[in-house]
C-alpha positions as CSV (number, residue, x, y, z in Angstrom):
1,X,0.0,0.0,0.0
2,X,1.4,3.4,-0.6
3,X,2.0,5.3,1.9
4,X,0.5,9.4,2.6
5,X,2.7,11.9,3.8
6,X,1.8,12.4,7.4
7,X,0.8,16.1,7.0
8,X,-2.0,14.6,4.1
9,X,-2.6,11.8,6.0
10,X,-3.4,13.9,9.0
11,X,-5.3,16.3,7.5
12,X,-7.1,13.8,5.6
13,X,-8.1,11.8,8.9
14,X,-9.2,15.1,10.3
15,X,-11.6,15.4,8.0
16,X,-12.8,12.0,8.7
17,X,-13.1,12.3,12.0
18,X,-14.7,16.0,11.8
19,X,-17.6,13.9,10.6
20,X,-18.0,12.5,13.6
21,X,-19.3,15.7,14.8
22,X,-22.9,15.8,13.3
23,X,-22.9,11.8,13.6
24,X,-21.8,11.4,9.9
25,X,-25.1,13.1,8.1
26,X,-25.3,14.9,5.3
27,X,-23.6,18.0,4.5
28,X,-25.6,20.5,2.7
29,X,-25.2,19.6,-0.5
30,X,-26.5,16.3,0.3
31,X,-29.8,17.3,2.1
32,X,-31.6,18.2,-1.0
33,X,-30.4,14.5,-2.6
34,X,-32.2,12.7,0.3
35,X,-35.4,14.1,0.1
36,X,-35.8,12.4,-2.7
37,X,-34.8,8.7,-1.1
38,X,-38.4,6.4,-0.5
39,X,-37.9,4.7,3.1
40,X,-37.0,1.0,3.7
41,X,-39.4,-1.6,3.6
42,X,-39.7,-4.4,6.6
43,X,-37.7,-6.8,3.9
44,X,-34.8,-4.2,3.2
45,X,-33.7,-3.4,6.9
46,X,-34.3,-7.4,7.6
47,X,-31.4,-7.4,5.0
48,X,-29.2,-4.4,6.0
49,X,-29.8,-6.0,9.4
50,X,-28.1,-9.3,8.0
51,X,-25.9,-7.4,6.1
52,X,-24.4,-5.4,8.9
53,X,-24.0,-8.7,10.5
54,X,-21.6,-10.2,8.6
55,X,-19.6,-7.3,8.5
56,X,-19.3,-6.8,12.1
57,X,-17.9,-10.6,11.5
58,X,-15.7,-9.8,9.0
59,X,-14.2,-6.6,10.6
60,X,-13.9,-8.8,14.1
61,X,-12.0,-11.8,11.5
62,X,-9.5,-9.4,10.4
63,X,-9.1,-7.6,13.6
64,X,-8.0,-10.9,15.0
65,X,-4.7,-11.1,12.2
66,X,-4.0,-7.0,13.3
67,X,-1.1,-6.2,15.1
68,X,-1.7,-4.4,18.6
69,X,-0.8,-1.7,17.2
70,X,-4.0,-1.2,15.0
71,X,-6.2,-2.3,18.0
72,X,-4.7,0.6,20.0
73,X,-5.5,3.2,17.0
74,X,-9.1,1.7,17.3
75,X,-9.9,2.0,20.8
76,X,-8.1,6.0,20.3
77,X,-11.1,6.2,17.7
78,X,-13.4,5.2,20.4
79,X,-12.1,7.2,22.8
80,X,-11.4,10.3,20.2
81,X,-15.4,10.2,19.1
82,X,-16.9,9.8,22.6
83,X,-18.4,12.8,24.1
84,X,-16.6,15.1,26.0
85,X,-17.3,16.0,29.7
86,X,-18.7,19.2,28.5
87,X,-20.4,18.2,25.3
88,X,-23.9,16.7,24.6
89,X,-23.7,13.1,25.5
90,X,-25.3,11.4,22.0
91,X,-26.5,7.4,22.8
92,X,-25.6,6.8,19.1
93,X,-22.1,8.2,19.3
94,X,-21.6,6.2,22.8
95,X,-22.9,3.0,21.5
96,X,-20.6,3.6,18.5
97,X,-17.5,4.0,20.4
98,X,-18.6,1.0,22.7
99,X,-19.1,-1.3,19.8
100,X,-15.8,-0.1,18.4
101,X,-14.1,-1.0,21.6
102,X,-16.0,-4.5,21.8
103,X,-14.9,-5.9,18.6
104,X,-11.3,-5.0,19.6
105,X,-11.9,-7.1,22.9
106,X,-14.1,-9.8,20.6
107,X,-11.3,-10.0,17.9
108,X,-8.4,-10.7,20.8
109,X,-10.6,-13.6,22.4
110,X,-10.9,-14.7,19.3
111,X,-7.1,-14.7,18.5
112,X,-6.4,-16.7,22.3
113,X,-8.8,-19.6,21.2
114,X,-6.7,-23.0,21.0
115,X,-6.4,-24.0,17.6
116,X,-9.4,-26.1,16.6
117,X,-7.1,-28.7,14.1
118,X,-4.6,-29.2,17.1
């Protein structure tokens, strides 16, 4: 993989994680774009349900190969997006942050099991 400078990288992370802010919504050139979007039937969120799933799975599989090193960087994320003392204390943005933090945990539980063909 190639590699950004750190000033690119860093500013390009920022503006990741200034996302975070307004829980990842819209900015306000997409507003007028989602208007537009008919809601989710029963059937579709039974499938983004299913969908998000396996991806939880997946992330949690290859979180198990990551160095520590990448598991620390995750559970900064978690920390890095959970409210402030001072700041309004969003259930969505907590949840996230403890989610991010349990497949961390899950993945290195994971990695300790004895090896099933030994």
């Amino acid at each position: 993989m190639i590699e950004k400078p750190p000033q690119r990288q860093a500013s390009g992370q920022q503006a990741a994680l200034s996302r975070w802010e307004n829980e990842g919504g819209p900015d306000a050139r997409q507003k007028d774009e989602l208007q537009d979007i008919p809601e989710l039937t029963n059937t579709e969120l039974v499938h983004l349900r299913v969908r998000v799933i396996a991806l939880e799975n997946i992330i949690i599989s290859l979180l198990t190969q990551a160095p520590d090193e990448q598991h620390e960087l995750i559970r900064e994320m978690a920390d890095f997006i959970s409210p402030r003392a001072a700041s309004t204390q969003h259930q969505l943005t907590i949840d996230a942050a403890s989610h991010m933090r349990k497949f961390v945990d899950r993945a290195i539980q994971f990695r300790e099991l004895p090896d099933a063909q030994s």
